[in-house]
N, C-alpha and C positions, 0 to 999 in steps of 0.2 A: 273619425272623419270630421273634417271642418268645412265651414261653407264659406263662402268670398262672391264679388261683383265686380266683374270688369264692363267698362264702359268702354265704348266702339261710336264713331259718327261712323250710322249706316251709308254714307257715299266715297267712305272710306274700305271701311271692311265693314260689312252685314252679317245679321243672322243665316241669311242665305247662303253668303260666301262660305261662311263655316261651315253649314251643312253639308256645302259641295264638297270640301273636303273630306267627308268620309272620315271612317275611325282610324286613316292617318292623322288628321289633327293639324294641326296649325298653327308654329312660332306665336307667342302670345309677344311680339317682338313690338320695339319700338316707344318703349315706356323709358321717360327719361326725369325721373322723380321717383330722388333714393327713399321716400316713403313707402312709395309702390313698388319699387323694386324690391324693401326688404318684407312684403307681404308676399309677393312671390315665391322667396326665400325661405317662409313659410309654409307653402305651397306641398301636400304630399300628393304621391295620386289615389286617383279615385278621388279627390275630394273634388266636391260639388260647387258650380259657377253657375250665378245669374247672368247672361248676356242681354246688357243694359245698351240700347242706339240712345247715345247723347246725340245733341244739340236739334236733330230730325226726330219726334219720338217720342222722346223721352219716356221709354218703358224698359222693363223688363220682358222678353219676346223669345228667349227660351233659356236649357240649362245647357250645361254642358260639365266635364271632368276634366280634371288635368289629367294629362295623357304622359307627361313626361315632367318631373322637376327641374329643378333649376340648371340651367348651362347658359354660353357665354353668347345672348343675343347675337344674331350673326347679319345683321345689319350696320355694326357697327366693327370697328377695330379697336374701341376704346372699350379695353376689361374690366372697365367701373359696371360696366351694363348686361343682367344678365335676363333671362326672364324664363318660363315656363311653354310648354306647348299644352290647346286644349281642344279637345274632342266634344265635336255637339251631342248631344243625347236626344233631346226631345223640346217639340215647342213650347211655349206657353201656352196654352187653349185661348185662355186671356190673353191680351196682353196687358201688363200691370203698370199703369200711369204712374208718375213721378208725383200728380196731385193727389191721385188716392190714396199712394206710399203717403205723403203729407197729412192726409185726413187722419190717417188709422194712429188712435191714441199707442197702441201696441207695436207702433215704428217710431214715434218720435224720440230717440235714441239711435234709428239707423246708423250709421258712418252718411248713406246717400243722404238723409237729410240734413245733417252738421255739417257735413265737408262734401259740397256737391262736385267740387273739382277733383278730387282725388280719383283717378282711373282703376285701380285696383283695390279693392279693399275690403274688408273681414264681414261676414253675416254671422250673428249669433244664431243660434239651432234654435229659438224660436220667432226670430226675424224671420229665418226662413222658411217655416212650416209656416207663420202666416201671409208670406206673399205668395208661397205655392197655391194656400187656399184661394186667396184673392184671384190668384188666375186659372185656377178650374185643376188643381193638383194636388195628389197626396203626397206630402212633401217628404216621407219614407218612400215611396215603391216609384214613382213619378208618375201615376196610372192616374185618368182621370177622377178627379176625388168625387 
């Protein structure tokens, strides 16, 4: 399993919205940056997502799964673009600031903190066991730690 962080401005698409979606899930659609898109590409399922609200936020505010790999973005007509659908799983108890991501000696290496703009991008398996901690979670089972 691999872990990744997609970022969302919550007035856009939210944690909520996604949750309303239910374990249908939801086009991870609209990503127009072939970096992120070939992280996507990457993408198998079941693997595990931080969903990060940019620019409102700036947290980490729950997890979620890809539900589905790759296929051909259907927002667009142009086949350059493809992306993933993804299923909420569970909140953050926390939610995980973008300044405490910053503080913790054991992120500064993130992707979110070297490349803050990048919307899709890779978490190492112990990035994420310690931002699950930081937000009240066992970053194996997802149960409150």
């Amino acid at each position: 399993m691999k872990y990744w962080l997609v970022k969302s401005e919550p007035f856009k698409w939210s944690w909520q919205m996604q949750k309303d979606m239910g374990d249908a899930g939801q086009e991870w659609d609209g990503v127009r940056n072939y970096q992120a898109r070939n992280f996507m590409r990457e993408m198998a399922l079941g693997d595990r997502v931080f969903f990060y609200h940019s620019n409102e936020g700036l947290e980490v505010v729950g997890i979620a799964e890809v539900s589905a790999t790759i296929h051909p973005d259907s927002t667009t007509d142009d086949e350059r673009w493809e992306c993933v659908d993804i299923r909420a799983l569970v909140d953050m108890p926390v939610p995980v600031g973008l300044p405490d991501i910053k503080a913790n000696p054991k992120l500064a290496e993130m992707v979110l903190v070297v490349n803050t703009r990048l919307s899709v991008q890779p978490v190492t398996s112990k990035e994420w066991m310690e931002v699950c901690k930081m937000g009240g979670l066992d970053g194996k089972t997802l149960k409150p730690a």
